[in-house]
C-alpha positions in Angstrom: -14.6 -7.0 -7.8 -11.4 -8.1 -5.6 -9.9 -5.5 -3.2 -6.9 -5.7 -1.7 -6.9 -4.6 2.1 -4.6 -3.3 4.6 -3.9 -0.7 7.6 -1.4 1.6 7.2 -0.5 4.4 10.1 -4.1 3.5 11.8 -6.0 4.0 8.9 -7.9 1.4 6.5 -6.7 1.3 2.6 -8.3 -0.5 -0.5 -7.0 -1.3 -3.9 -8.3 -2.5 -6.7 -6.6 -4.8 -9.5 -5.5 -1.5 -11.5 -3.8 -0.4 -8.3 -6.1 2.5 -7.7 -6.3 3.3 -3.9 -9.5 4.3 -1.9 -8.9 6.0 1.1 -9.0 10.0 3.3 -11.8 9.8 3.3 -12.3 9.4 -0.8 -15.8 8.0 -1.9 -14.3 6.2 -5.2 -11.2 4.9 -6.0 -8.6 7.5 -7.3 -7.1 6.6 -10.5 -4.5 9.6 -10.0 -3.2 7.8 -6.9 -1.7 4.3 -7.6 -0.3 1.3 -5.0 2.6 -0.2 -6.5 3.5 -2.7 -3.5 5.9 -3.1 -0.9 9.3 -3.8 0.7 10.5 -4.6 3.7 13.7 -2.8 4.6 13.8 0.7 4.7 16.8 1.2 2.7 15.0 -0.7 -0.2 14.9 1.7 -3.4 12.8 -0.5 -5.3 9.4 -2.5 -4.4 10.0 -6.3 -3.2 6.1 -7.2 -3.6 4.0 -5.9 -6.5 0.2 -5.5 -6.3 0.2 -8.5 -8.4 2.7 -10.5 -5.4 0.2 -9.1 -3.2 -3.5 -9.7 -5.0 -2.1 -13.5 -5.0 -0.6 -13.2 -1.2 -1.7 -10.3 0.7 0.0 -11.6 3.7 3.5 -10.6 2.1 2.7 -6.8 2.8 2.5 -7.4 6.2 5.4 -5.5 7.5 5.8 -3.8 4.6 6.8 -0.2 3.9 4.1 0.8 1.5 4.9 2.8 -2.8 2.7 4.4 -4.9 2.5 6.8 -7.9 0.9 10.1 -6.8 0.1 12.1 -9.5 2.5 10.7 -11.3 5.5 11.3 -8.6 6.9 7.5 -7.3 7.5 7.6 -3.5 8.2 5.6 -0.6 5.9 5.3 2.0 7.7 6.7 5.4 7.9 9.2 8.1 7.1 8.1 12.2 4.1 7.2 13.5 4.0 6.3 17.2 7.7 6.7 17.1 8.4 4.4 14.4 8.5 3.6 11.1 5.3 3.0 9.9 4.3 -0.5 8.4 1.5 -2.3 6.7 -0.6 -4.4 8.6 -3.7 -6.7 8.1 -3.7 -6.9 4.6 -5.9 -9.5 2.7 -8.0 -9.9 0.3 -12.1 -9.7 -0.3 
């Protein structure tokens, strides 16, 4: 099974094809909590790379401010993290 891969505020993500993320801590993948993709300015209101874009080129999401579906609420990823903006990094695929 393919995963898609990436760091995200200094901690380590996975994704599966149905967009289901693994992380906290989680021991499965949460089907409640959903990655959507990314985009790269941070006055983007809609995502620039799907999880389909970035299954097929991970490196796109580099740089990228992260969205998911969270219980069924959309959101942009945002907030500071070592007084920034924080971005996904290191993302590929195994």
């Amino acid at each position: 099974m393919k995963t898609l891969n990436f760091t995200f505020r200094g901690e380590h993500y996975s994704v599966n094809k149905q967009g289901h993320i693994k992380a906290n801590g989680l021991k499965d993948f949460s089907s409640t909590w959903i990655f959507l993709g990314g985009t790269k300015h941070h006055w983007s209101n809609r995502i620039q790379y799907n999880l389909q874009d970035a299954f097929s080129n991970p490196s796109l999401l580099n740089g990228c401010l992260g969205w998911d579906t969270d219980s069924g609420t959309t959101r942009q990823w945002g907030g500071q993290y070592c007084g920034r903006l924080p971005r996904i990094t290191g993302a590929y695929v195994d």
